[in-house]
C-alpha positions as a Markdown table, in Angstrom:
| # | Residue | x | y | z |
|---|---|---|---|---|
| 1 | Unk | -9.6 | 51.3 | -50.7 |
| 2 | Unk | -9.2 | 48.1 | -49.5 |
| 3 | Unk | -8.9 | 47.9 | -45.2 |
| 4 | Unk | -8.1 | 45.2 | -43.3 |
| 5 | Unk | -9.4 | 45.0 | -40.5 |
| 6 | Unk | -7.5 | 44.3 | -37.6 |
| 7 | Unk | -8.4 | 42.7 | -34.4 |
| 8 | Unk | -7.3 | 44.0 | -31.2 |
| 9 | Unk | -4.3 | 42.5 | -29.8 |
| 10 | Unk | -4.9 | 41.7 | -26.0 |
| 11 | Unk | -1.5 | 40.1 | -24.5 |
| 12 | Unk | -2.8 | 39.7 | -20.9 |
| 13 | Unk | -5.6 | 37.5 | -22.7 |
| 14 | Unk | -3.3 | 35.1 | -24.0 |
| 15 | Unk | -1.1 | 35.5 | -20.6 |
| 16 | Unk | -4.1 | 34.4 | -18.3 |
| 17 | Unk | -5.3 | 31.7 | -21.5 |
| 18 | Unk | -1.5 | 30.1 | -21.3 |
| 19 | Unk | -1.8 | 30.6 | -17.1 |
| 20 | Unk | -4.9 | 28.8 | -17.7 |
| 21 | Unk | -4.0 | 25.9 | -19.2 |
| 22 | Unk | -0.7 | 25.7 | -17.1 |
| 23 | Unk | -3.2 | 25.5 | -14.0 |
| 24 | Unk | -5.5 | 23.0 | -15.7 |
| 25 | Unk | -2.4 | 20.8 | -16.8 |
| 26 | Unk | -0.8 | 21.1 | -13.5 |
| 27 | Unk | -3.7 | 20.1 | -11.4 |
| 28 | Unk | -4.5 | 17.1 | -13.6 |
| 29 | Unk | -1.1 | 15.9 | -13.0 |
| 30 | Unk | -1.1 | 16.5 | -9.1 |
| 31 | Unk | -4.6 | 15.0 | -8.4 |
| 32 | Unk | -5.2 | 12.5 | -11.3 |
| 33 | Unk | -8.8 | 12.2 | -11.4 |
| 34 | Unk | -9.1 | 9.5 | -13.8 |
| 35 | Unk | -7.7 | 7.2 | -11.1 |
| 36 | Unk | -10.8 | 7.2 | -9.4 |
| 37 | Unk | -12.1 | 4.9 | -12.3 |
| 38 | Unk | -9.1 | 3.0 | -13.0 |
| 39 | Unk | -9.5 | -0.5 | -11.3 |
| 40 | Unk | -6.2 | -2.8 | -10.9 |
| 41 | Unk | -6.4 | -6.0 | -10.0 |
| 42 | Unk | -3.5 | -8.0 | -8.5 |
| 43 | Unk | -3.7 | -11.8 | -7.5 |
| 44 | Unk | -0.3 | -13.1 | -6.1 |
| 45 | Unk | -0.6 | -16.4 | -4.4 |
| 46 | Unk | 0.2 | -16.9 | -0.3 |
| 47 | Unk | 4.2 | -17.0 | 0.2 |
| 48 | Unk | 5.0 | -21.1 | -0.1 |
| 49 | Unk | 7.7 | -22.5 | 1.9 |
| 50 | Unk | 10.8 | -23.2 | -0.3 |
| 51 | Unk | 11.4 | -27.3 | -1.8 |
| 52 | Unk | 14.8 | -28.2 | -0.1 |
| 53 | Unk | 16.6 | -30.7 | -1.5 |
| 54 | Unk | 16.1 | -34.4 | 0.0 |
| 55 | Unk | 19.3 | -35.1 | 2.1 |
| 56 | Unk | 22.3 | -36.8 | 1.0 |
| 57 | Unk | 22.7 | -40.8 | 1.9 |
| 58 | Unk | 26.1 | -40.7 | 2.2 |
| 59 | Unk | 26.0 | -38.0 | 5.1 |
| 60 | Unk | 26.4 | -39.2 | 8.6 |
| 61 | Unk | 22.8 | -39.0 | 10.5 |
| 62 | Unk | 23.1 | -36.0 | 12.9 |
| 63 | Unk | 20.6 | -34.9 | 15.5 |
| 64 | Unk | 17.6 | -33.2 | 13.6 |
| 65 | Unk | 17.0 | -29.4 | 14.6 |
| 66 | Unk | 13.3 | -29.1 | 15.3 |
| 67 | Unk | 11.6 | -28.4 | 12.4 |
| 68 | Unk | 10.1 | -25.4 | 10.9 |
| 69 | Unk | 6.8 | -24.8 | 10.0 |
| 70 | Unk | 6.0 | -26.3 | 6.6 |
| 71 | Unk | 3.6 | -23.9 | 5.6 |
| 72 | Unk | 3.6 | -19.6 | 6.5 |
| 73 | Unk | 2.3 | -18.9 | 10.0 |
| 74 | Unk | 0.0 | -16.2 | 10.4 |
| 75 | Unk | 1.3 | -13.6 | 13.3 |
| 76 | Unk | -1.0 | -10.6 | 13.1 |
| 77 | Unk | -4.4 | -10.1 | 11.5 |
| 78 | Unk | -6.6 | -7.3 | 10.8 |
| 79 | Unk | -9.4 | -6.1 | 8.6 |
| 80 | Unk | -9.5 | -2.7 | 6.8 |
| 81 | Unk | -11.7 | 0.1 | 7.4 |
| 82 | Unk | -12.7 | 2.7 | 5.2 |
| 83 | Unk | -10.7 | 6.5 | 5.9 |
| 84 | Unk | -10.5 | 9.1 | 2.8 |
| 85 | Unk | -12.0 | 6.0 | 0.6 |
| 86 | Unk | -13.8 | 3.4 | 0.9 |
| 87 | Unk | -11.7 | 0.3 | 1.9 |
| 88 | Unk | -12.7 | -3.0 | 2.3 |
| 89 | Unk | -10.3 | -6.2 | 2.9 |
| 90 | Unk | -8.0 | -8.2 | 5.0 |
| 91 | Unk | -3.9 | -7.8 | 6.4 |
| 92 | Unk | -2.1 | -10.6 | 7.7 |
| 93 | Unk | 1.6 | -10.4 | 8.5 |
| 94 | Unk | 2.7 | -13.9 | 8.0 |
| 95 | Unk | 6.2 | -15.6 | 8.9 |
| 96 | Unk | 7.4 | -17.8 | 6.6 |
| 97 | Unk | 9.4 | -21.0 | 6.7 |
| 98 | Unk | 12.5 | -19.2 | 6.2 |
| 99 | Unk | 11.1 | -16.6 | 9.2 |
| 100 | Unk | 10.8 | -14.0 | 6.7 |
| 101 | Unk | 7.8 | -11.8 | 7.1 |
| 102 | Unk | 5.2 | -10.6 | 4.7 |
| 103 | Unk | 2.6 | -8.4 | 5.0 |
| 104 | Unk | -1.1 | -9.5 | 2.8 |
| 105 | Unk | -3.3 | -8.0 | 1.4 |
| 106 | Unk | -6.3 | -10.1 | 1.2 |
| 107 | Unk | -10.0 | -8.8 | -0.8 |
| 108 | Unk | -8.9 | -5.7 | -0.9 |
| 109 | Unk | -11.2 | -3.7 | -2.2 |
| 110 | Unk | -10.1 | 0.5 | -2.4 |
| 111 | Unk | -10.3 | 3.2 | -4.7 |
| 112 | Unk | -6.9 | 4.3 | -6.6 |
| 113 | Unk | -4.8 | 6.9 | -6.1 |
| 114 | Unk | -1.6 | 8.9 | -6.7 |
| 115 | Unk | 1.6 | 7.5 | -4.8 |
| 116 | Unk | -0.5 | 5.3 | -2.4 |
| 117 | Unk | 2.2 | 2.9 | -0.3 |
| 118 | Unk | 1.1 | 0.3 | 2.5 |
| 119 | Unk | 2.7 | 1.2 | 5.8 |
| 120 | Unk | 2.9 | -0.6 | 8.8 |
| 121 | Unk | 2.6 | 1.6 | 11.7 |
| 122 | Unk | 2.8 | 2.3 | 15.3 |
| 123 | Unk | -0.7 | 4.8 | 15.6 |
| 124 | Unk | -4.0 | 4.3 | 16.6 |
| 125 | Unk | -6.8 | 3.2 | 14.1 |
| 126 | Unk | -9.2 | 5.7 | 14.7 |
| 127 | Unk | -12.7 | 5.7 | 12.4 |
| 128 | Unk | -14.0 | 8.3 | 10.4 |
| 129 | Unk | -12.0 | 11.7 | 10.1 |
| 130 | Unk | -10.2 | 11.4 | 13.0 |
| 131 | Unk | -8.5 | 8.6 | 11.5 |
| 132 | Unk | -7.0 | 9.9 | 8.3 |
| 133 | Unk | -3.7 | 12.0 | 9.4 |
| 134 | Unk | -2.4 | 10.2 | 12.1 |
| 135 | Unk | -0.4 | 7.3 | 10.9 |
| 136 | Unk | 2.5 | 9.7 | 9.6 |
| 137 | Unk | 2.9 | 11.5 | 13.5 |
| 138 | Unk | 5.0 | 8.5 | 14.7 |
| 139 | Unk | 6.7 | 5.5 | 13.4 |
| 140 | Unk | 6.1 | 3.6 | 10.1 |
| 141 | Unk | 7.9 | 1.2 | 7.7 |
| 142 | Unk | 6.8 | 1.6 | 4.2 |
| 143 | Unk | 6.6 | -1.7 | 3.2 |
| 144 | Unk | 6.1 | -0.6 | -0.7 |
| 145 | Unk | 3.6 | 1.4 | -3.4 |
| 146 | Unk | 0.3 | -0.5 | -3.5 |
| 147 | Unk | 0.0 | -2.9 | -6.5 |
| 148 | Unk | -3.3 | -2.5 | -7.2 |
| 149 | Unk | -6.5 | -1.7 | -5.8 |
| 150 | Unk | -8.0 | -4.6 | -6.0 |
| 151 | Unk | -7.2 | -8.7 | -4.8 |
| 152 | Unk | -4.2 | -10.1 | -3.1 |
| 153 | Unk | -1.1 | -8.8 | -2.3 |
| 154 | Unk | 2.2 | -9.6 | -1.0 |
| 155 | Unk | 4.5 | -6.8 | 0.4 |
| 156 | Unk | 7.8 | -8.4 | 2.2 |
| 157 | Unk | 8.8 | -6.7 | 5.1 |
| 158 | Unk | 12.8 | -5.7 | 5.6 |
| 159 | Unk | 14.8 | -8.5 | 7.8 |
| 160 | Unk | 14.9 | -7.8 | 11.0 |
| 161 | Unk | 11.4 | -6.4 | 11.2 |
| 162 | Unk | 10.1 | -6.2 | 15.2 |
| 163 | Unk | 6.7 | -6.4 | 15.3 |
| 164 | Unk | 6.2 | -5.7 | 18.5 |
| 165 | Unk | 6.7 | -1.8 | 18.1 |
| 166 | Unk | 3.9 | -2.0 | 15.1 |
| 167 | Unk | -0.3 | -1.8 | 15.8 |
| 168 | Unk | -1.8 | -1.2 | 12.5 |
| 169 | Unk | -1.4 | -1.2 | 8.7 |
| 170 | Unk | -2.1 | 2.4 | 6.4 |
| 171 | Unk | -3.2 | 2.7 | 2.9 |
| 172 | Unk | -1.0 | 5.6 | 3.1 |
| 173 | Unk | -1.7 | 8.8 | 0.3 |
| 174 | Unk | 1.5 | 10.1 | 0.1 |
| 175 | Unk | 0.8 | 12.8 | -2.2 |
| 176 | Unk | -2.1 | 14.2 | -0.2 |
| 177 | Unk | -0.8 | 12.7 | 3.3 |
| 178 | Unk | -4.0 | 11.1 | 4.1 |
| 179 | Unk | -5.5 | 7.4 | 4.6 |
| 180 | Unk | -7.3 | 5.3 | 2.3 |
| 181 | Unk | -8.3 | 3.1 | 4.4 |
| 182 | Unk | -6.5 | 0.9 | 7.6 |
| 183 | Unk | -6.5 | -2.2 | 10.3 |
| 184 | Unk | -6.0 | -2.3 | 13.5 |
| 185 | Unk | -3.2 | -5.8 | 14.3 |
| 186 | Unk | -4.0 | -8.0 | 16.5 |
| 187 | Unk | -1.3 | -11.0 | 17.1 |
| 188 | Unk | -2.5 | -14.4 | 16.8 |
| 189 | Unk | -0.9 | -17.4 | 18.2 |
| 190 | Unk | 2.2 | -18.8 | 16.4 |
């Protein structure tokens, strides 16, 4: 007599092993924990004033305008403080020849992270705990998704940008609504 033997057929074991790996797939997507040893280093150069053209001989001498800075004016500066990560680094907001404004990044040092964005904000920067929800309760500009975690960064602000409603600069976690890391502004002659 030849039997085969049959194993018992469990479907809620291969429901909860498919639930499983849903979970598991999920929550690797959502919290990305290989990003916690992923380094990216980004070295962009200060803003430089545009070359203009040297001006034409056969143009009647006018009055000159006074002229504008030749180089990029710091306005605000700040250095970073560690929140959810630990953040190390420098933000300058600098006007440019053009009066454009840009917001650096300089020696940043900070861990990486899912859909991280630097913000320039309007709240308080408040140390340890305390400081790692507030900078979405009022205003921000999202001045773009950080580049890297590492070195120097340049993130142009939108035209029009008043500086006087903004205090402080987030490493901003969007997907987990918490701060990296963030500096208090403090304007500096221009």
């Amino acid at each position: 007599m030849n039997r085969t033997r049959r194993l018992p057929t469990r479907p809620w074991l291969a429901g909860a092993l498919v639930a499983g790996l849903i979970a598991v797939a999920a929550g690797l997507y959502w919290f990305q924990p290989w990003q916690l040893w992923v380094d990216e280093t980004v070295e962009e150069s200060l803003p430089v004033p545009a070359v203009s053209a040297p001006p034409s001989s056969a143009a009647p001498s006018a009055p000159s305008a006074p002229a504008a800075p030749s180089s990029p004016a710091e306005v605000a500066a700040g250095s970073l403080i560690s929140h959810e990560h630990r953040t190390a680094g420098t933000v300058r907001v600098i006007r440019a020849a053009d009066g454009s404004l840009v917001l650096r990044l300089e020696n940043l040092a900070t861990s990486s992270g899912p859909d991280v964005h630097v913000w320039l904000t309007d709240a308080p920067v408040k140390p340890g705990k305390d400081g790692w929800g507030v900078f979405d309760d009022g205003k921000h500009l999202d001045a773009g998704k950080l580049k890297g975690n590492k070195g120097n960064q340049n993130y142009p602000l939108p035209a029009g940008t008043d500086l006087a409603g903004y205090t402080s600069v987030s490493l901003w976690c969007d997907r987990f609504d918490v701060s990296f890391g963030a500096a208090e502004l403090t304007r500096t002659a221009t």
